[in-house]
Residue, then its C-alpha position, 0 to 999 in steps of 0.5 A: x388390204x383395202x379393208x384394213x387401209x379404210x380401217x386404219x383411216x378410220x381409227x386415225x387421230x392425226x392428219x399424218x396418220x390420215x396422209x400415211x394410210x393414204x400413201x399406202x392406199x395409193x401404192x396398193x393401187x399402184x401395185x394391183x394396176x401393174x399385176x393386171x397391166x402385166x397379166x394382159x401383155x402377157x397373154x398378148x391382149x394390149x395391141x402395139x401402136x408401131x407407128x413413126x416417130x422421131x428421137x426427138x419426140x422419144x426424148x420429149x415423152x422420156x422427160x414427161x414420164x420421168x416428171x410424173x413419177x414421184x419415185x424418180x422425179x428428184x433424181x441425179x439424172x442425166x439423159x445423153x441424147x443425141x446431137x441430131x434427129x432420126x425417124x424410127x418405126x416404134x410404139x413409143x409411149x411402150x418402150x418410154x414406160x419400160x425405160x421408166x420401169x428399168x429407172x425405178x428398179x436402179x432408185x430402188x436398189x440404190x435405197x439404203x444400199x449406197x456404196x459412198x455418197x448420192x447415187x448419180x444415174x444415166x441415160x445414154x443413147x448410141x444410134x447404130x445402123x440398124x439398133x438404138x442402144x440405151x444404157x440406163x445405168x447408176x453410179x455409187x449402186x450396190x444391187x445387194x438387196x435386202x430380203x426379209x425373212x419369211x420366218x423370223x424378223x431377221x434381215x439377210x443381205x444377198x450377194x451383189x450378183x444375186x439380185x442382177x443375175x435374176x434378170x436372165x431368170x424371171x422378175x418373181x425371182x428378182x423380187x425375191x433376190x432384191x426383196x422388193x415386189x415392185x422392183x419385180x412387178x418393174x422388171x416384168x412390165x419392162x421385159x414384156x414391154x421391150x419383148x413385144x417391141x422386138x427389142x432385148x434387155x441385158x444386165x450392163x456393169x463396168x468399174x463404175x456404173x450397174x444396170x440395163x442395156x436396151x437393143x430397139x431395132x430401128x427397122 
C-alpha cells in the first residue's frame, strides 16, 4: 500500500492528485497504528493510568479529543454533562478515546445512509450511585451498512439489525456487517479499552435514537 501511494505521488500531475494520495497516505497510517494499538491491549501490554480525576476534567479532555478528530470535529454534537462536579478512580484519557472511537462508528454509519435530513448526535451522562452511564446515540441513523462484494462490483445492503447485532459478536464481524474497516478497528479499540476499565458497552436504541451504552463503575 506504501509503495503504491509513493508511486501514485510520483505520477501525480496536479496539486489535487498530490492532496489526494496524501490523505490516503495518512488514513493507511491511521489504520496500521489502530492494528498495533489494538493488538498490544489485547495481549495486555498497555498498562492503565487509574488514578483520581473529577467529571469536570472528563469532560475537558472528551471536548479536546473530539476538536482533534477531523472525522467527528464538525459534528451536530451535543454533550449533556452534569450540572456539578464528582471524583472518580479511572484512566481517563482510556475511557475519552473509547468514547471518541464509539462517536466515529455512529459518523460513519450515518454516511450516506441518513434516514430524513442531517443526523444529530448526543452524549448524555446519568451518575448513579455506583456507575456512570453514558449514552453515546444519533438521531435520523440508519445502521444498514453497505457492503461490497468480495466477488463482483455489486453492492448489498444488510439489514438494520445486522450491523448492531455484531456488537455481541466481534469488531471483524461488524466490519463485515457495516462494510467499513475502520468502524471494526473502532469497535475493537472501544471494547478493549472499556474491558480493561472494568466498564461494559451495549447496543442502545429507542423510537428516535441508535447507539451505545457505557457502564464505568465509579468504585
Amino acid at each position: 500500500s506504501l509503495s503504491a501511494t509513493l508511486s501514485y505521488i510520483s505520477n501525480a500531475t496536479n496539486m489535487a492528485s498530490v492532496a489526494e494520495a496524501e490523505r490516503v497516505f495518512d488514513n493507511l497510517i491511521a489504520l496500521t497504528t489502530d492494528f498495533l494499538y489494538l493488538g498490544r491491549l489485547e495481549a495486555g501490554e498497555e498498562e492503565l493510568d487509574i488514578t483520581q480525576c473529577s467529571f469536570s476534567s472528563l469532560i475537558n479532555c472528551l471536548r479536546q479529543s473530539i476538536s482533534s478528530n477531523e472525522q467527528i470535529k464538525d459534528l451536530a454534537l451535543t454533550i449533556n454533562q452534569l450540572n456539578y462536579d464528582f471524583v472518580f478512580s479511572a484512566d481517563l484519557e482510556c475511557i475519552v478515546q473509547a468514547m471518541t472511537h464509539l462517536l466515529r462508528i455512529l459518523c460513519s454509519a450515518s454516511a450516506g445512509n441518513l434516514e430524513s435530513g442531517q443526523p444529530k448526535f448526543l452524549i448524555d451522562f446519568r451518575h448513579q450511585p455506583e456507575q456512570l452511564e453514558i449514552l453515546i446515540v444519533g438521531t435520523g441513523l440508519n445502521f444498514a451498512g453497505s457492503t461490497q462484494a468480495t466477488t463482483s462490483t455489486t453492492t448489498t445492503t444488510s439489514s438494520s439489525s445486522s450491523a448492531m447485532a455484531s456488537l455481541s459478536q466481534s469488531y471483524v464481524a461488524f466490519s463485515q456487517a457495516s462494510g467499513d474497516l475502520r468502524s471494526g478497528l473502532s469497535l475493537g479499540l472501544a471494547l478493549a479499552m472499556l474491558g480493561r476499565c472494568g466498564a461494559s458497552l451495549k447496543q442502545y436504541q429507542n423510537s428516535k435514537q441508535q447507539g451505545f451504552q457505557i457502564s464505568l463503575p465509579l468504585v
